[in-house]
KEZA-589619 format. One record per residue (C-alpha): chain; residue number from 1; x, z, y. Coordinates in Angstrom, 3 decimals, padded with zeros to 6 digits. Each point is the difference from the previous one (the first is absolute). Layout:
unit  pos  xx  zz  yy
A  NUM  X  Z  Y
...
This chain:
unit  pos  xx  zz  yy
A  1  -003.733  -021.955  -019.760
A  2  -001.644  002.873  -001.366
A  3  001.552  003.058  -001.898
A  4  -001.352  002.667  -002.584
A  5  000.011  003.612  001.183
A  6  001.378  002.805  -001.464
A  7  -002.162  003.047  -000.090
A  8  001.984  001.110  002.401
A  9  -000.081  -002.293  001.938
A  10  -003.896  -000.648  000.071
A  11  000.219  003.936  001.229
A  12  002.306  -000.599  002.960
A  13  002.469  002.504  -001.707
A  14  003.993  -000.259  001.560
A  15  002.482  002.179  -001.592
A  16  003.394  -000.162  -001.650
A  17  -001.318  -001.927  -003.120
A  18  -002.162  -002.394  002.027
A  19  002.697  -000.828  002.156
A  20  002.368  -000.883  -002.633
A  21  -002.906  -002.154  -001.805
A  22  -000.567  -002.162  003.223
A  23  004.145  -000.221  000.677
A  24  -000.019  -001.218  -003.332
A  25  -003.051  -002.548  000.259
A  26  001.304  -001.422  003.081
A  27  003.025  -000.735  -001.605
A  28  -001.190  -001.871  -002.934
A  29  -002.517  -002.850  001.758
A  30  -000.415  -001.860  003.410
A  31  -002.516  001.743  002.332
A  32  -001.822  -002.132  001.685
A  33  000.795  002.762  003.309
A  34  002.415  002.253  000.440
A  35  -000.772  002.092  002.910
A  36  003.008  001.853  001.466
A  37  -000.826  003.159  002.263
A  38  -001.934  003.081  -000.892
A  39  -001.438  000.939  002.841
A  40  -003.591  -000.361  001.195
A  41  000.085  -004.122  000.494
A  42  002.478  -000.365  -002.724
A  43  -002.270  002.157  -002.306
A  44  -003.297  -002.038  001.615
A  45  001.640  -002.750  -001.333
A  46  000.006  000.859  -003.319
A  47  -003.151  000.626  -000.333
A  48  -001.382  -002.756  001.528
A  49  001.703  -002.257  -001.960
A  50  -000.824  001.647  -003.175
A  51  -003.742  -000.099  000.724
A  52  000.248  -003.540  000.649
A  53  000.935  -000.303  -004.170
A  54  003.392  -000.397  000.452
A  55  003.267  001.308  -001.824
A  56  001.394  002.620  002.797
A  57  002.926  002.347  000.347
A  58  001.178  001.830  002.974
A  59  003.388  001.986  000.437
A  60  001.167  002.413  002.077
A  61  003.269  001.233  000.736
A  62  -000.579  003.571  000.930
A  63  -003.021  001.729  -000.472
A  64  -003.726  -001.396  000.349
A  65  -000.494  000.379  003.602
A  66  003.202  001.566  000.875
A  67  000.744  -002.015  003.340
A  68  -002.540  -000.512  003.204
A  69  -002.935  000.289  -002.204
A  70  -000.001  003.502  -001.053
A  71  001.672  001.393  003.482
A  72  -003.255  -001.214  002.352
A  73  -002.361  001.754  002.419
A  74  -002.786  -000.041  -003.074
A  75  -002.277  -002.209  001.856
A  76  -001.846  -002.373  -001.148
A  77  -001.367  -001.528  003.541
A  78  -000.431  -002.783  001.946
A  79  002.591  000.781  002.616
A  80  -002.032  000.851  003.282
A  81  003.241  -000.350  002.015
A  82  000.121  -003.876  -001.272
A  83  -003.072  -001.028  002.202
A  84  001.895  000.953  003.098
A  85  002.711  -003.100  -001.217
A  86  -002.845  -002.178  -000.738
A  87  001.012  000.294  -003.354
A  88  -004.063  -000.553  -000.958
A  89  000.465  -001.869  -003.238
A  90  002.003  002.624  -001.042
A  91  -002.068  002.869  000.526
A  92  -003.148  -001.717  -001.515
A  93  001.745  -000.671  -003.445
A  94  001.382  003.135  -000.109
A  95  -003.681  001.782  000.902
A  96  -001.401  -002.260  -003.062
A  97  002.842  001.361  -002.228
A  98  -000.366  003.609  001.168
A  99  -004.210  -000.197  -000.802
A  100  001.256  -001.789  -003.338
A  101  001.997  002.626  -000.991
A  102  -002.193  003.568  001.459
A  103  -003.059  -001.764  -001.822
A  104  001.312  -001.927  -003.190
A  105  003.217  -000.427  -001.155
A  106  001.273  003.603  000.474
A  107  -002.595  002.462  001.083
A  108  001.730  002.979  -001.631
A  109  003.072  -001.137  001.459
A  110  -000.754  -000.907  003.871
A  111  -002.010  002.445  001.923
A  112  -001.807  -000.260  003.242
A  113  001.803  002.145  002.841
A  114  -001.683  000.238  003.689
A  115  002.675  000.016  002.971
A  116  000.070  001.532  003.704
A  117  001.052  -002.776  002.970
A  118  000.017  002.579  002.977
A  119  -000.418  -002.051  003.129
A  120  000.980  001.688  003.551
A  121  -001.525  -002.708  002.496
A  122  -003.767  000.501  -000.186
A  123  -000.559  -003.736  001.076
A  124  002.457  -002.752  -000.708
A  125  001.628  001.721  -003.145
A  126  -003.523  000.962  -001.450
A  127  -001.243  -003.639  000.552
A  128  003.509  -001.515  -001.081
A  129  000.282  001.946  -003.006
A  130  -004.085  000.299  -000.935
A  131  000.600  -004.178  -000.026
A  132  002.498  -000.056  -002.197
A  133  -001.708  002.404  -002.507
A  134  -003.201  -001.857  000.480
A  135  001.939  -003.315  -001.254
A  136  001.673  001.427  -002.754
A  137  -003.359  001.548  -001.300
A  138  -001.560  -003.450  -000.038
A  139  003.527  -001.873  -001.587
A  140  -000.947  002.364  -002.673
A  141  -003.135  -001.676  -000.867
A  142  001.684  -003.339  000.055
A  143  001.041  000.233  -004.056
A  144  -003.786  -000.543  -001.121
A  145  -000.369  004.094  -001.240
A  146  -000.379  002.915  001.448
A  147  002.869  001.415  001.582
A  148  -000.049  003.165  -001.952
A  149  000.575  002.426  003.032
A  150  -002.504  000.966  002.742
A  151  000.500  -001.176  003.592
A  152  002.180  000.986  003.175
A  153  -001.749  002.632  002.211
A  154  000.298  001.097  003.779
A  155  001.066  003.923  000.378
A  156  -000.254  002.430  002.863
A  157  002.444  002.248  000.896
A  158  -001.867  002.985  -001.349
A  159  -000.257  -002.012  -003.188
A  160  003.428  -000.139  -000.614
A  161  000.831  003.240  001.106
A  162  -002.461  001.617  -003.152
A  163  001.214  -003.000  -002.187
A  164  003.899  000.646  000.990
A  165  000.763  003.150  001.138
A  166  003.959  -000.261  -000.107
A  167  -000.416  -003.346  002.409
A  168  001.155  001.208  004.052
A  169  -003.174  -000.438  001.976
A  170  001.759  -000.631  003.185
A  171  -000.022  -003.378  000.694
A  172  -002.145  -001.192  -002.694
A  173  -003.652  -000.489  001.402
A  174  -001.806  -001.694  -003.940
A  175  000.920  -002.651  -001.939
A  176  -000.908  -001.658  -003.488
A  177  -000.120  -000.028  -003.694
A  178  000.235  -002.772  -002.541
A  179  000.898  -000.020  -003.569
A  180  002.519  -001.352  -002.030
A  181  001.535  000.326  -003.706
A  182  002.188  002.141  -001.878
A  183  002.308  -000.410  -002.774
A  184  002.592  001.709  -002.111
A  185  002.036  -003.379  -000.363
A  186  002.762  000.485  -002.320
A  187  -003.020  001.377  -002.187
A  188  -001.924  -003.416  000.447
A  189  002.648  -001.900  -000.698
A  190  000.519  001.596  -003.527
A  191  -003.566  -000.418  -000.704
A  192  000.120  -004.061  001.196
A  193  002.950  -000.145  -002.404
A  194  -001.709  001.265  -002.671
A  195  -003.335  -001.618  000.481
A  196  002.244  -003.494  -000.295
A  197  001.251  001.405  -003.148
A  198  -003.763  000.659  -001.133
A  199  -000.416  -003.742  000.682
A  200  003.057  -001.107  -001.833
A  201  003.012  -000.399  001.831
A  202  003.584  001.377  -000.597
A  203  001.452  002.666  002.317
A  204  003.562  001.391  -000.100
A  205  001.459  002.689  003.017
A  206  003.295  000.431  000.342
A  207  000.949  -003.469  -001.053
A  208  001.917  -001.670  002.777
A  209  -000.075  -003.631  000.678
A  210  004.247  -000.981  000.492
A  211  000.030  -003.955  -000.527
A  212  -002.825  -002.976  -000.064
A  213  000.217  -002.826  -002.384
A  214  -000.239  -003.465  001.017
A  215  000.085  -002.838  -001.312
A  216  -000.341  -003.783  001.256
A  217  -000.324  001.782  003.679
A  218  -002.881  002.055  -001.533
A  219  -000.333  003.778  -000.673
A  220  -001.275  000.589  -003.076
A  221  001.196  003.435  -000.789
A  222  001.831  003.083  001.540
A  223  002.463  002.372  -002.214
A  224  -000.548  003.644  000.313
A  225  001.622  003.278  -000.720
A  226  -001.599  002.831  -001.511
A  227  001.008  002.712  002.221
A  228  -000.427  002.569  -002.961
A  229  001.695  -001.232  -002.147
A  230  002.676  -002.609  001.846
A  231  -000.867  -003.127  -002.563
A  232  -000.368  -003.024  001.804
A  233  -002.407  -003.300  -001.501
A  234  -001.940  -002.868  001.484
A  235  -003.483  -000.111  000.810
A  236  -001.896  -003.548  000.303
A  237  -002.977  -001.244  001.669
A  238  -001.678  -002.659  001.317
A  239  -000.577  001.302  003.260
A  240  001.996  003.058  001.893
A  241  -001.519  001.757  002.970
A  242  002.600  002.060  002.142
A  243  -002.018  003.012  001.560
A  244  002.779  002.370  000.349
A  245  -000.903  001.128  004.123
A  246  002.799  001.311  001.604
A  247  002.357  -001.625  -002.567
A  248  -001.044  -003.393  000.451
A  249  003.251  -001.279  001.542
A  250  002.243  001.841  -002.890
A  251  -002.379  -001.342  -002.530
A  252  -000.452  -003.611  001.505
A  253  003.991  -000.066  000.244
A  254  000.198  -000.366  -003.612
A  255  -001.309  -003.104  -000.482
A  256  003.047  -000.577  003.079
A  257  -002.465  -003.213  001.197
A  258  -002.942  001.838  000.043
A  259  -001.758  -000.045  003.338
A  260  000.988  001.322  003.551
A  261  -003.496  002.051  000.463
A  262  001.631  003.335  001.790
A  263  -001.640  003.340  -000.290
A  264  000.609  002.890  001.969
A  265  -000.267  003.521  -001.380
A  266  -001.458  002.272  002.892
A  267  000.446  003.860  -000.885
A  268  -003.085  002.205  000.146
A  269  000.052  003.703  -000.494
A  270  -002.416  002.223  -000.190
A  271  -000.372  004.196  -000.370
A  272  -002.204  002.135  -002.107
A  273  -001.616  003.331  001.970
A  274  -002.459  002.621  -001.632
A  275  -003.912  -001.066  000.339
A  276  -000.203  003.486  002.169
A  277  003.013  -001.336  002.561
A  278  -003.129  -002.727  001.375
A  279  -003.183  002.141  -000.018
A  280  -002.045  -003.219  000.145
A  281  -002.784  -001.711  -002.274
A  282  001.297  -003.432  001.178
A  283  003.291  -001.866  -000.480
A  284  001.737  -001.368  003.271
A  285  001.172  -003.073  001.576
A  286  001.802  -000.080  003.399
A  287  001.481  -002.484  001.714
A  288  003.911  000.224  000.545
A  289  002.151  -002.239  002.323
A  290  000.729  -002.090  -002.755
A  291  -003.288  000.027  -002.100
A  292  -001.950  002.867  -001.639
A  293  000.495  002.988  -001.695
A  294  -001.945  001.529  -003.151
A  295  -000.533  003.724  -000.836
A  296  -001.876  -000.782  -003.526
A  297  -001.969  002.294  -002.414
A  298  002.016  000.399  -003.053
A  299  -001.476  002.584  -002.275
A  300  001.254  003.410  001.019
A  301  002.434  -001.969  002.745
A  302  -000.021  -002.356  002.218
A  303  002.497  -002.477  000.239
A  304  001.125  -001.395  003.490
A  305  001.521  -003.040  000.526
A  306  001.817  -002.544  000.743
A  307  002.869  -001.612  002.023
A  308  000.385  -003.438  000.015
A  309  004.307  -001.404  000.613
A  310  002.370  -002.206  -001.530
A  311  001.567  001.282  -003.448
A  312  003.363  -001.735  -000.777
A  313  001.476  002.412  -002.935
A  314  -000.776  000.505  -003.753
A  315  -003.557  -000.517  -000.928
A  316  -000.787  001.965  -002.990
A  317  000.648  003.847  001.952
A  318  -000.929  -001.455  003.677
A  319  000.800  003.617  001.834
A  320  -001.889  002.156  002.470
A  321  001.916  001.109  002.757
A  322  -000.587  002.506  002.874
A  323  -000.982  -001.900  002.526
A  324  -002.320  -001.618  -002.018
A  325  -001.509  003.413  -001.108
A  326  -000.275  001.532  003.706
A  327  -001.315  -003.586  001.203
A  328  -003.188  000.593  -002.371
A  329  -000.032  003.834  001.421
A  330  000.164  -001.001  003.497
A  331  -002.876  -002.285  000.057
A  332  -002.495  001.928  -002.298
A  333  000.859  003.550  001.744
A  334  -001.306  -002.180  004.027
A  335  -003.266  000.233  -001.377
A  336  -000.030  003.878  -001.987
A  337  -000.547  003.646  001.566
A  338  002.604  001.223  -003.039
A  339  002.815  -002.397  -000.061
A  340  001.101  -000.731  -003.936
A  341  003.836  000.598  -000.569
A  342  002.910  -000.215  -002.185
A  343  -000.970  003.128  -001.856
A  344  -003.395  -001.795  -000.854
A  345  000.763  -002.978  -001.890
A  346  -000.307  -000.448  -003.637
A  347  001.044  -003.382  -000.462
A  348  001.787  -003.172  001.421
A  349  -000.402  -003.165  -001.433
A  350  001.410  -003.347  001.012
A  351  -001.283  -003.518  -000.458
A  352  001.470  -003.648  000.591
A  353  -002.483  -002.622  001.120
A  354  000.607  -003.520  -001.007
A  355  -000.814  -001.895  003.508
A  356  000.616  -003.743  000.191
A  357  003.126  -000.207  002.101
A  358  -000.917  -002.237  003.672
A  359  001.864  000.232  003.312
A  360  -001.554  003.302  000.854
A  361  002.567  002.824  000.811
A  362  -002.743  002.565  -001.000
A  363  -000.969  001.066  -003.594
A  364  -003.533  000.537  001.242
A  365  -001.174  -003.321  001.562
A  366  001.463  -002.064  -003.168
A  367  -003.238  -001.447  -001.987
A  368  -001.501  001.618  -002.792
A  369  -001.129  -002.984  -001.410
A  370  001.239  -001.344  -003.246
A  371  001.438  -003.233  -001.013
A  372  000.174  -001.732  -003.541
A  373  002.877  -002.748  -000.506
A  374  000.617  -002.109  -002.859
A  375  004.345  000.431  000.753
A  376  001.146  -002.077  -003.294
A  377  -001.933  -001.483  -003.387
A  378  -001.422  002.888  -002.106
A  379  000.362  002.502  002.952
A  380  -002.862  001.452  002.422
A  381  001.185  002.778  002.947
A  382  -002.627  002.068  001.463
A  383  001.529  002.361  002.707
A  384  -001.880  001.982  003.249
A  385  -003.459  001.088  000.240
A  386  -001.307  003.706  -000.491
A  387  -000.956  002.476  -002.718
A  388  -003.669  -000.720  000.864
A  389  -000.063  -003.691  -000.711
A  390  002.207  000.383  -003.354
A  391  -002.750  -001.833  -002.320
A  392  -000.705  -002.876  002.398
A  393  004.027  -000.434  000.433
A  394  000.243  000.132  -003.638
A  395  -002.732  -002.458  -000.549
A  396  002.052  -002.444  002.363
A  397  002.702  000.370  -002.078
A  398  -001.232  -000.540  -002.987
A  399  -001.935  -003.163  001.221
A  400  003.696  -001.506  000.850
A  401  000.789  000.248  -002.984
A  402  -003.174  -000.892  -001.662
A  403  000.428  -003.335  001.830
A  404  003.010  -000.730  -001.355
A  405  -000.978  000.760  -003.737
A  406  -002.975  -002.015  000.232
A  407  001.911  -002.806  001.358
A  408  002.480  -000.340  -002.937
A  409  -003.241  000.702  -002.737
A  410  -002.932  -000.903  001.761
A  411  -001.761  000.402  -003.151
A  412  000.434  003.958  000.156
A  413  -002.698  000.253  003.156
A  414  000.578  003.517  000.295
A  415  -002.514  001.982  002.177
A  416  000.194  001.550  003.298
A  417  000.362  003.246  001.159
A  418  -002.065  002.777  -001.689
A  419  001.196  002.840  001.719
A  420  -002.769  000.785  002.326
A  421  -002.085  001.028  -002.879
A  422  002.398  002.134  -002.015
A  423  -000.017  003.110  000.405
A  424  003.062  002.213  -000.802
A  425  000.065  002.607  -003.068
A  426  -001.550  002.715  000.874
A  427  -002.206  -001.153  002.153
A  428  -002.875  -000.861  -002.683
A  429  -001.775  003.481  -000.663
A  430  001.746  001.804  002.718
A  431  -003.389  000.513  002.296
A  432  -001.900  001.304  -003.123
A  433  002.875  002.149  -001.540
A  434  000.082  001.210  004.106
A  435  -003.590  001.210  -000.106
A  436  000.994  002.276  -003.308
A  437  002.776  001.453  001.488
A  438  -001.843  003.563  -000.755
A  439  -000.362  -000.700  -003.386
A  440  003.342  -001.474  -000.386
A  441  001.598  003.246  001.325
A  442  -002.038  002.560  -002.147
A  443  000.890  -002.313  -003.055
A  444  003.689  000.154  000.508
A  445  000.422  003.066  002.070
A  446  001.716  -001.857  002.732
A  447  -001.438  000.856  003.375
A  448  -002.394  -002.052  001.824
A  449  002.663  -000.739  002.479
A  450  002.273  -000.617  -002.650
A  451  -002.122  -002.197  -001.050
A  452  -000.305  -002.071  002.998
A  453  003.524  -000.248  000.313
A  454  000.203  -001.864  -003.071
A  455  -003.147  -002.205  000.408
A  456  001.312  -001.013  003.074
A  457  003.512  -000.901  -001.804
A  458  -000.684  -001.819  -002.963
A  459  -003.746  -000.646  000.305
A  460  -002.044  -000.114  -003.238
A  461  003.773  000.234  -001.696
A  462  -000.186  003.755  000.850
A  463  -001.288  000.249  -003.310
A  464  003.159  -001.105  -001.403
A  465  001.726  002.960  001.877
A  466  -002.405  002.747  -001.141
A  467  000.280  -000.959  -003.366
A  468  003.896  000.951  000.738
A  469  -001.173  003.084  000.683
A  470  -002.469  000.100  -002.525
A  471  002.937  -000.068  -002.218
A  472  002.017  001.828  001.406
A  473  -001.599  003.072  002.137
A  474  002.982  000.838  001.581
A  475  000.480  -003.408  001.791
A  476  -002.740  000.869  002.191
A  477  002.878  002.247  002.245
A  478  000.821  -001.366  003.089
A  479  003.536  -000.969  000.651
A  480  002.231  002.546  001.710
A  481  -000.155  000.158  003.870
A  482  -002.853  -002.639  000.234
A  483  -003.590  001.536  -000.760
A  484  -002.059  -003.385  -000.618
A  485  002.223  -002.099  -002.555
A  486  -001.161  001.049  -003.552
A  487  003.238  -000.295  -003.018
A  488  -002.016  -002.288  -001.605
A  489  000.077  -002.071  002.616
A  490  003.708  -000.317  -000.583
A  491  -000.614  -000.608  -003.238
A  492  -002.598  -002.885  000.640
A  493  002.893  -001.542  002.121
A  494  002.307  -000.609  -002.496
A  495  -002.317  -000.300  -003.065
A  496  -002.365  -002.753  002.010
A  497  001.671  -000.901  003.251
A  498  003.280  -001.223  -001.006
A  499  002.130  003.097  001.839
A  500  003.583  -000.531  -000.804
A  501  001.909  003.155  002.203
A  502  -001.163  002.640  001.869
A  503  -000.145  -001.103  003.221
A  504  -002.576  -002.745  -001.320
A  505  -002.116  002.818  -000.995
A  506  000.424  002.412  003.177
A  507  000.584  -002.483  002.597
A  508  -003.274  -002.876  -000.820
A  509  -001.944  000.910  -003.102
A  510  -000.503  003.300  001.751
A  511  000.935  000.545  003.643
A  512  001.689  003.334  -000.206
A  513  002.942  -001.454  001.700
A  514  -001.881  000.017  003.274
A  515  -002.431  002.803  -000.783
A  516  002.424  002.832  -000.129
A  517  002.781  001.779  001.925
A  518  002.778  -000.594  -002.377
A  519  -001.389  -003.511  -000.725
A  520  -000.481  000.452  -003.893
A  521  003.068  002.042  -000.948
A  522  -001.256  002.741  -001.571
A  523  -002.211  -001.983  -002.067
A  524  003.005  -002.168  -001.050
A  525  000.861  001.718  -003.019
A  526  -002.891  000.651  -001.734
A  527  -001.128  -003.803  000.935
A  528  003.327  -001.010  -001.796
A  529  -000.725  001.921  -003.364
A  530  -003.445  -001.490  -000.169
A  531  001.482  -003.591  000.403
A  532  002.699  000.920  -001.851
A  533  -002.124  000.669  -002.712
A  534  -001.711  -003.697  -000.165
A  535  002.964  -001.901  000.935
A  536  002.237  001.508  -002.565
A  537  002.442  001.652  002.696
A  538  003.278  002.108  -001.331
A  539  -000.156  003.606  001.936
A  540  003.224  -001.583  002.062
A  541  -001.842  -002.651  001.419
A  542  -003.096  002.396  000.971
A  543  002.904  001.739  001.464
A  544  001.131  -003.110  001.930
A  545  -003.529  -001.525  001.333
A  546  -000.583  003.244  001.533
A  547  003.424  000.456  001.620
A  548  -000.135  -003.350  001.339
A  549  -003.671  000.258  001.206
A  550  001.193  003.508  001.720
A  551  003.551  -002.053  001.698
A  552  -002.593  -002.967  001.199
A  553  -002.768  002.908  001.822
A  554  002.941  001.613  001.336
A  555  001.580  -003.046  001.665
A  556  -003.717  -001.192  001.276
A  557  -000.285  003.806  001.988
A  558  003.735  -000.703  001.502
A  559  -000.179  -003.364  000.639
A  560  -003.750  001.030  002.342
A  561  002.822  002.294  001.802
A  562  001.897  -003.394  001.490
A  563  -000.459  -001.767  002.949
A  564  000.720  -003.398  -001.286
A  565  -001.575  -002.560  -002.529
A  566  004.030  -000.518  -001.083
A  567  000.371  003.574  000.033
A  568  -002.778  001.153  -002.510
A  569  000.584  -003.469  -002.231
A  570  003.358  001.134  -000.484
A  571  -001.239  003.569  -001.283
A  572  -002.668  -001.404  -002.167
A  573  001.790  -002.540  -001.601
A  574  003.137  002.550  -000.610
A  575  -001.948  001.289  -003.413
A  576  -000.225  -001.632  -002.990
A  577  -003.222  -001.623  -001.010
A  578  -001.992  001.258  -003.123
A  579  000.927  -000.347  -003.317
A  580  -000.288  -003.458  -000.869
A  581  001.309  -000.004  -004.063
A  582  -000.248  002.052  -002.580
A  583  002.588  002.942  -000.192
């Protein structure tokens, strides 16, 4: 069941060379899993199955994370909102997840944030609200640990005004805080990739799954293509797990018996203002007619979000649209003396959810539970459930198929679930390296809030970036029109985190895409000669990534100028994708 590690591997390290290694292990045995999906579950998956001993890859057809799970609100939570469905399992395995991940698995990773619930009743919305904080303060003890975050507190109106100056004090009359996590989670899921690596499994991006093999009405294999290159070859396993979110239907289709589980995709957008457009020490959370809204502490933004409708068109550029945009405006500006506009944002970003279809007309009351379904011999689905809950989902998963395994060998006993206790790379030595931060900065003549920054990134890894720079003094310049993202950053992208193109690099392993007014376009170029560099790129296709990453930004800004999802899918669909071979 077991396989040796490269060094590589035993590092966590994804690049060109790495990827072409695993393509070419997976080719030449039977896994015992084959995970298919590289997103947060699908990428939970992996690792869970290779800590359990056994011989793992996962594939993914774009980049790690390049669907829902790297286009979220950032929070890792319990989801307050929940408890007013009833929803309480929900919330208390998602509270257990969130302490798991603030306290063990990724502390450098997930970060406490404190939010503002204004309240304008002084009696029934105080005690209605204050209730509903109380219980989710107490699910959070539920998981046997700490919860990792302090608890909710009752606030005057005076309070709030010194805490959140920019807030209109008409009509409010106090309210509450509670806490909550953050995450960077395209970041997160790179690092759970790679930590699965570390523990022996075989990971591949842009390798798309196009056929399954069966055999005697079992599935014991899928064929892929290599979206680099165009080859096509088979891939065999014992076991498959489909964890491909939105695309469950597409993907499930291929095996044309497959299952009838539905999933909706439900479109949330959200905008990215300056920290100084929300003078405020809090994020916020108000209520909206159709649930709540988030103004969240991002760095030197904050991002605002989200909608919540149906999303019926192509679901690897879902588009932003006007309404959406002014919807988001309207509701945060009915609660701010200085209404944000147009002229402030930064960034849009757009995210598909993967609900579990029911007879519900509305996106927002389908369940955000998951389900796990055994559809045909050899093959496990897991589809729903939230970003929080990603390891216990994943666990699920890999129990299905566990079952199965140790029903046709039962001599192979292989273990349950380890995950609780592993902690992602990075994450050992972070909290030490975090108290030299000083030292770390006069050492490398890096800022302390440089730093930070990268502590706060890659963890105890940061070492591997300074010793970029150590290298290399000049790739401790930040990349043009973005003051926080270092070039060795973009270096340590493609030389350890498996970045194929440029908008890999400027869109997830960093987030200049939403940091910055032209949405990484400046930076393009320079990002493509560095890549360019390690990937062996001719100066036309340098020329071509960074033509085609300018086409896609500029149909993203015009399709946010239509009025209709149709409308702006028809705009951002018009351009062609990135380069996908080899000029």
């Amino acid at each position: 069941m077991s396989q040796s590690a490269s060094a590589s591997g035993v590092h966590g390290i994804l690049n060109a060379h790495t990827r072409a290694e695993a393509l070419a292990a997976m080719q030449s045995q039977e896994l015992d899993v084959l995970v298919i999906g590289g997103g947060i579950v699908g990428s939970g998956c992996a690792l869970d199955a290779a800590t359990r001993g056994l011989n793992v890859g996962v594939v993914e057809a774009q980049d790690w994370a390049a669907g829902t799970s790297s286009r979220s609100s950032k929070l890792v939570h319990g989801g307050i909102r929940y408890l007013e469905q009833l929803d309480f399992h929900l919330v208390r395995e998602a509270l257990t997840e969130r302490g798991l991940l603030l306290q063990q698995i990724a502390p450098h990773l997930v970060k406490p944030i404190r939010f503002l619930y204004p309240v304008e009743h002084p009696v029934w919305e105080r005690a209605y609200v204050g209730a509903g904080m109380l219980l989710y303060d107490a699910f959070s003890w539920m998981g046997g640990r700490r919860p990792g975050v302090r608890h909710h507190r009752h606030l005057s109106k005076r309070q709030i005004a010194l805490a959140a100056p920019s807030l209109r004090s008409s009509g409010i009359i106090g309210g509450m805080s509670y806490y909550d996590g953050r995450v960077d989670d395209a970041r997160y899921v790179a690092n759970l990739v790679r930590t699965a690596v570390a523990n022996g499994a075989y990971a591949a991006n842009r390798t798309k799954v196009i056929g399954f093999i069966q055999e005697q009405g079992r599935v014991v294999g899928v064929t892929v293509r290599d979206v680099e290159t165009g080859n096509e070859f088979p891939i065999r396993a014992k076991q498959i797990i489909n964890s491909t979110g939105v695309w469950t239907g597409e993907t499930q289709e291929l095996v044309h018996d497959g299952g009838t589980l539905r999933v909706r995709a439900s479109k949330g957008i959200h905008i990215v203002v300056p920290r100084d457009r929300f003078k405020s020490v809090m994020g916020l959370i108000i209520r909206t007619e159709k649930s709540v809204l988030f103004v969240i502490p991002w760095g030197r933004h904050w991002i605002i979000g989200t909608t919540d409708t149906d999303w019926h068109y192509d679901k690897v550029h879902p588009s932003a649209t006007a309404e959406d945009i002014q919807y988001l405006l309207d509701h945060v500006n009915s609660v701010l003396e200085d209404p944000i506009t147009h002229d402030d944002i930064e960034g849009v970003y757009v995210g598909l959810r993967p609900l579990l279809a029911g007879n519900s007309e509305s996106t927002a009351k389908l369940s955000r539970e998951h389900v796990v379904v055994k559809p045909k011999p050899g093959l496990v689905l897991i589809a729903g459930g939230k970003w929080t809950t990603y390891r216990v989902m994943a666990q699920d998963a890999v129990n299905a198929a566990v079952e199965e395994l140790n029903a046709g060998d039962p001599a192979w006993n292989i273990p349950g679930s380890i995950t609780s206790a592993v902690p992602l790379l990075g994450a050992a030595g972070y909290k030490g390296a975090w108290n030299r931060r000083a030292r770390i900065a006069r050492d490398s003549g890096l800022t302390v809030a440089q730093v930070e920054h990268l502590l706060n990134r890659y963890g105890s890894m940061a070492d591997e970036v300074l010793e970029i720079i150590a290298q290399d003094a000049a790739q401790a310049q930040t990349l043009p029109g973005n003051p926080d993202y270092l070039l060795a950053e973009v270096t340590y992208a493609v030389t350890h985190e498996g970045a194929l193109h440029i908008e890999d690099v400027l869109t997830r392993r960093t987030r200049v895409n939403i940091e910055t007014r032209d949405r990484g376009v400046a930076a393009a170029p320079l990002v493509a000669k560095i890549l360019g560099k390690h990937l062996g790129w001719s100066a036309a296709q340098e020329k071509t990534e960074v033509k085609n990453y300018r086409l896609a930004i500029e149909a993203e800004f015009a399709a946010e100028q239509q009025t209709t999802d149709e409308a702006a899918n028809a705009i951002r669909t018009a351009v062609p994708n990135i380069v996908e071979a080899p000029a």
